[in-house]
Structure formats: structure tokens, C-alpha cells
C-alpha positions in Angstrom: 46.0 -33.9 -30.8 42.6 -35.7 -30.2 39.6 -34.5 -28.0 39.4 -37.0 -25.2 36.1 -38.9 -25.3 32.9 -37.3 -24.1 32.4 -38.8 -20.6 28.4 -40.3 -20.3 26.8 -41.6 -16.6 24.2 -43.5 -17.3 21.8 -44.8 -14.6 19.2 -47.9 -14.9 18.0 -50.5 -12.4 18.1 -53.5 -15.2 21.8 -54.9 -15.6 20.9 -56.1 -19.2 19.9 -52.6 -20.3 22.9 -51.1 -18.3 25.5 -53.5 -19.9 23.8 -53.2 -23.5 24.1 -49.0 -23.2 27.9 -49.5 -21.7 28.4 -51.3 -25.0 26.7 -48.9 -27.4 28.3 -45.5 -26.2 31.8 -47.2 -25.8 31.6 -48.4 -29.3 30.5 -44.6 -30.4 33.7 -43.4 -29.0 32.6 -42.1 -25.4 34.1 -43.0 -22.2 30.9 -44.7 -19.9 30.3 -45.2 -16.1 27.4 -46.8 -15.0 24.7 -47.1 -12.2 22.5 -49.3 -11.0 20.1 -46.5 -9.1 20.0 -42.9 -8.3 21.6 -43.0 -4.8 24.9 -44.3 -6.7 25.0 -41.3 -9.1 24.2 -38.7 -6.5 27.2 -40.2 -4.4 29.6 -40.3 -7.8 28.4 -37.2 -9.5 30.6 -34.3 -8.1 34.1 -36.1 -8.1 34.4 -35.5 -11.7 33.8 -33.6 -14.7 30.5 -35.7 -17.1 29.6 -34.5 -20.4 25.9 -36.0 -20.1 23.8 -37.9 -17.7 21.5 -40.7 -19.2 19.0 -41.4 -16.7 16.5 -44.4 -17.0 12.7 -42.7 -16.0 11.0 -45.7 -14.0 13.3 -47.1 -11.5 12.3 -48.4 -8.0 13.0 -46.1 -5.0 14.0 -43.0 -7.0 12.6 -42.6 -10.6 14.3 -40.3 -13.1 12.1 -37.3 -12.9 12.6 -37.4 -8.8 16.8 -37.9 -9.4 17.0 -34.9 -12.0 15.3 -32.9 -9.4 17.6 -33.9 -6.9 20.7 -33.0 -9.4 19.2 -29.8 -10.1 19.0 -29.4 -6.4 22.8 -29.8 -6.0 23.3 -27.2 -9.1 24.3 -30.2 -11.3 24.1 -28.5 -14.6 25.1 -31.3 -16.8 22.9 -32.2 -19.3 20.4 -35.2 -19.1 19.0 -37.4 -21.7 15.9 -39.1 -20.0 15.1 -42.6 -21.3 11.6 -44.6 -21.1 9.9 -47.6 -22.1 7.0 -45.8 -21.2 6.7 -42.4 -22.7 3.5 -40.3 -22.4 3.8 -36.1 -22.5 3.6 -36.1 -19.2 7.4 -37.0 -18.6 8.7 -34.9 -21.6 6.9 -31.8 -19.4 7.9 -32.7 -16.0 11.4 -33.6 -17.5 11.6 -30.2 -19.5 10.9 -28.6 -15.8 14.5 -29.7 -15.2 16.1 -28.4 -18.3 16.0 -32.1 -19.9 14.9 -31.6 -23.6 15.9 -35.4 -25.0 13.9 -38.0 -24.3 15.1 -41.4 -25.7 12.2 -44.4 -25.6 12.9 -47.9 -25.4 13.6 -50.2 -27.2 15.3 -48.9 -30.1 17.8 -46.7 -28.0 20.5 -47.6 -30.4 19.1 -45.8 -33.3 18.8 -43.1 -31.3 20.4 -41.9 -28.1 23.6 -41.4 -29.5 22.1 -38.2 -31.7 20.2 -37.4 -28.2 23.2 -37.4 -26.2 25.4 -35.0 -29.1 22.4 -32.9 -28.9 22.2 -32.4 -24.9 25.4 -31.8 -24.5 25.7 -29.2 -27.8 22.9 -27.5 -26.6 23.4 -27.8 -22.5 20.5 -27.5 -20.4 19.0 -23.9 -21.2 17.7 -22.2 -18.6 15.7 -23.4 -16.6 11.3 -23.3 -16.4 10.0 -21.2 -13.3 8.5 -24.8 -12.2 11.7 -26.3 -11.7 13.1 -23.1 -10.0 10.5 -23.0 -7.8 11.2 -26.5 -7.0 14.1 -26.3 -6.4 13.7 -22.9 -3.7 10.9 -25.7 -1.4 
């Protein structure tokens, strides 16, 4: 009998990249919903069971970093792979706060957020830094 296909969210503000992702991971075998902001996800999120979040970093209203908090708040374990057209350390540290380890940048995601995604969810999220537990007590 086979596995059922690993189940991906993924969350961006541009349709194009939203519909290009969709494509990707649904030719690589996984099953894919998708959101056009944070407020969508955090409404979607606990009505089923998600083998990984991808969550676009710079999105109006709520960026990435701010909506993993807010998942993290709710005790959302699932992992996250963070994606960015704009990477800088900065994001990988306040990311890793969060227990997300894969950042993907933009935009050559197809070479590589399949292999992020296979890793986050092999690997989970770890625990978590004091930071983000700290956060998460405020």
C-alpha cells in the first residue's frame, strides 16, 4: 500500500509565485493548499493534519517571521520552511527563534525547496531557542 502524499500549506501574497509553488510540489508528489496571507492559514491550520508549512518572509500586513510566531503561539508544531527574495542572517536567526532551520531564497525555489521541505519535516522543528519561548510566555 502507498504512503499518502505529504500534505504542504504554503502561504505568499503574489498569486504568480503561489500558482508556480502549487505546480512544483504537486508535480513532486505532495498534496498542496495554498494562501494568499497569514490570516487565511491561521484560520485553516488546526482543521487538519500538514506535514510542512512554507511561509513566504515579506508579506504585507503579517510577514513570515511575525506569522511563525503566531503558529508557535497556538503550539503549531509543524515544521516551517521560510522562503525569501531577500535573505540576510538576520531572518535565518529570528526564524531559527521559531524552530525554522530551512530557509529557501528566491528565485531558484525549484532547485531547492523540495530537499528543504523533506528535510523539515524529517527533522521536525527541534526544540525550541529560549528567545522564542520567551516569546511566546509575553
Amino acid at each position: 500500500m502507498l504512503a499518502p502524499p505529504a500534505v504542504v500549506y504554503v502561504v505568499d501574497d503574489d498569486y504568480g509565485v503561489l500558482g508556480s509553488l502549487r505546480f512544483l510540489l504537486e508535480t513532486d508528489g505532495f498534496q498542496v493548499r495554498t494562501f494568499r496571507n497569514g490570516a487565511a492559514l491561521l484560520e485553516a491550520v488546526a482543521e487538519n493534519h500538514i506535514d510542512c508549512i512554507v511561509i513566504d518572509y515579506k508579506m504585507p500586513t503579517m510577514n513570515g517571521i511575525d506569522l511563525t510566531k503566531r503558529l508557535r503561539e497556538r503550539d503549531v508544531q509543524t515544521p516551517i520552511v521560510m522562503i525569501t527574495g531577500y535573505p540576510d542572517e538576520t531572518i535565518s536567526e529570528r526564524a531559527a527563534a521559531f524552530g525554522v532551520h530551512h530557509l529557501a531564497t528566491k528565485p531558484n525555489l525549484e532547485d531547492t525547496l523540495v530537499g528543504h521541505i523533506w528535510g523539515a519535516i524529517r527533522e521536525g522543528n527541534g526544540p525550541l531557542a529560549p528567545f522564542a519561548m520567551q516569546e511566546s510566555l509575553r
